[in-house]
N, C-alpha and C positions, 0 to 999 in steps of 0.2 A: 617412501615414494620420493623420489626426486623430483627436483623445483620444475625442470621439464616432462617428467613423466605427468605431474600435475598443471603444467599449463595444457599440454597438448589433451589429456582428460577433460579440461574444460571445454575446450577445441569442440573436442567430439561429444561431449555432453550438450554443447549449445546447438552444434550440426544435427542433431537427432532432435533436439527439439524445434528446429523447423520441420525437420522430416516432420517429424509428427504432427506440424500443424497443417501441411499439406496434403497430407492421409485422412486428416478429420475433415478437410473441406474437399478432398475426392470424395469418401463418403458420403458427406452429404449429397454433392452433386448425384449421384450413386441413386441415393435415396430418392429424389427429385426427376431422375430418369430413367430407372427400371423397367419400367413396363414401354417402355420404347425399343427395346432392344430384344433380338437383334433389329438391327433398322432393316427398315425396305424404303426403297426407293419412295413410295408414294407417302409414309408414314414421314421419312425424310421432307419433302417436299410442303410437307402438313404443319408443318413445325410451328408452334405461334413463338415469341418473343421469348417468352419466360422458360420456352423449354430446350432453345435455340441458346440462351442463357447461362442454364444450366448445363450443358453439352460444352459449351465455351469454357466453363468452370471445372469441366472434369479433363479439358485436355490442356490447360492454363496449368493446375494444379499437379497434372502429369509428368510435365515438362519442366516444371519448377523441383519437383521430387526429385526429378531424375537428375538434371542439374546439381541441385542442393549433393546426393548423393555421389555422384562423380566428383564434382569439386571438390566436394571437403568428406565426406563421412568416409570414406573409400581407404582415402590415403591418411585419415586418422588414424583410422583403426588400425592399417597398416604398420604405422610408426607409431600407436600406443604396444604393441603385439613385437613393436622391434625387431621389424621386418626392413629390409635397405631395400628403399622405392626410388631412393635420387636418381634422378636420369632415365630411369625405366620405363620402357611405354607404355599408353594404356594396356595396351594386348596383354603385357606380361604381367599388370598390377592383377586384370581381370583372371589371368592363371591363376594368380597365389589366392585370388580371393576364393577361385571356384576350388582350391585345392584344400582352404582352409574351412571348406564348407557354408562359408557366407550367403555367396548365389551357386545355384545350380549349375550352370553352365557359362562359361563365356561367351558361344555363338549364343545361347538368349539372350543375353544381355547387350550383345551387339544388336541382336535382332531388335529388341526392344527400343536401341538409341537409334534406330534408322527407323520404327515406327512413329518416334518421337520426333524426328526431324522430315519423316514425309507430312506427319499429322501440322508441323508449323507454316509449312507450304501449301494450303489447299486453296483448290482453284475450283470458281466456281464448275468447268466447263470439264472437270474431270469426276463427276456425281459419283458414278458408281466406286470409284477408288477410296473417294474421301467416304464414302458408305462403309467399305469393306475395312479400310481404316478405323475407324471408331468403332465399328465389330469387331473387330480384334484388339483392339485396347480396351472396350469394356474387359474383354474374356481373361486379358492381361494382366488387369488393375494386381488382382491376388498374388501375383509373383512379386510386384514390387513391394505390397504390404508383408508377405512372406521375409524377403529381405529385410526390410524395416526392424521385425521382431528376430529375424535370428542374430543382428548387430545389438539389440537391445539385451536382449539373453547375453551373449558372449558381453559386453560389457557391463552388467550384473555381476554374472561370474567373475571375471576379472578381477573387477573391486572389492567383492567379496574378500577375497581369497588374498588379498592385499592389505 
């Protein structure tokens, strides 16, 4: 392994261990508001502190994953796999990734950073959106945990095999 094959390994070993630490505190959050969901409006409206908290906590940590995983784990992997991303836009990074079987699909994952960027914007006076919002990101949570572990697998493999 080369001196940069082994820096950028480290790259993406420390990006996956944030991943990771925001996956364990989506979970919890997870765990803390299950039975709330799906929300309904009056269940919404019901909310005490702690659980309004916790809701907070699972789209903080959502947004932070998703983040963490664009920023760095994406275009890691990328350029450990010796893939040429310079200059390349997201659209085409998210092709090679759904090609290389990382995510599913690219419109998900589009779909997903515009649930993550309506989810940063709520207002109180739009309820039912910001409702249907967080139902669809509970329902969601499992594709980004999916992703998580199939980056963890393929860089298993990799080093493995190295």
């Amino acid at each position: 392994m080369t001196i940069n094959e082994k820096v950028n390994l480290e790259r993406l070993s420390a990006s996956l261990q944030k991943c990771r630490i925001h996956l364990q505190r989506i979970q919890y959050a997870v765990s803390q508001t299950e039975k709330l969901f799906p929300l309904e409006r009056e269940i919404y409206q019901n909310l005490d502190d702690a659980q309004i908290g916790s809701i907070d906590q699972l789209v903080f940590r959502f947004t932070k994953l998703q983040d963490e995983l664009v920023t760095n784990t994406f275009r890691y992997v990328l350029v450990y796999l010796q893939e040429d991303i310079l200059d390349k836009p997201f659209r085409d990074i998210l092709n090679r990734l759904e090609r290389l079987n990382i995510i599913d699909s690219s419109d998900t994952w589009l779909a997903l950073r515009e649930l993550r960027n309506d989810l940063a914007h709520e207002y109180p006076v739009m309820l039912e959106e910001t409702i249907d919002k967080l139902n669809l990101l509970f329902v969601q949570l499992p594709v980004l945990e999916n992703i998580l572990i199939t980056i963890e697998r393929l860089v298993k493999q990799l080093t493995n095999i190295q």
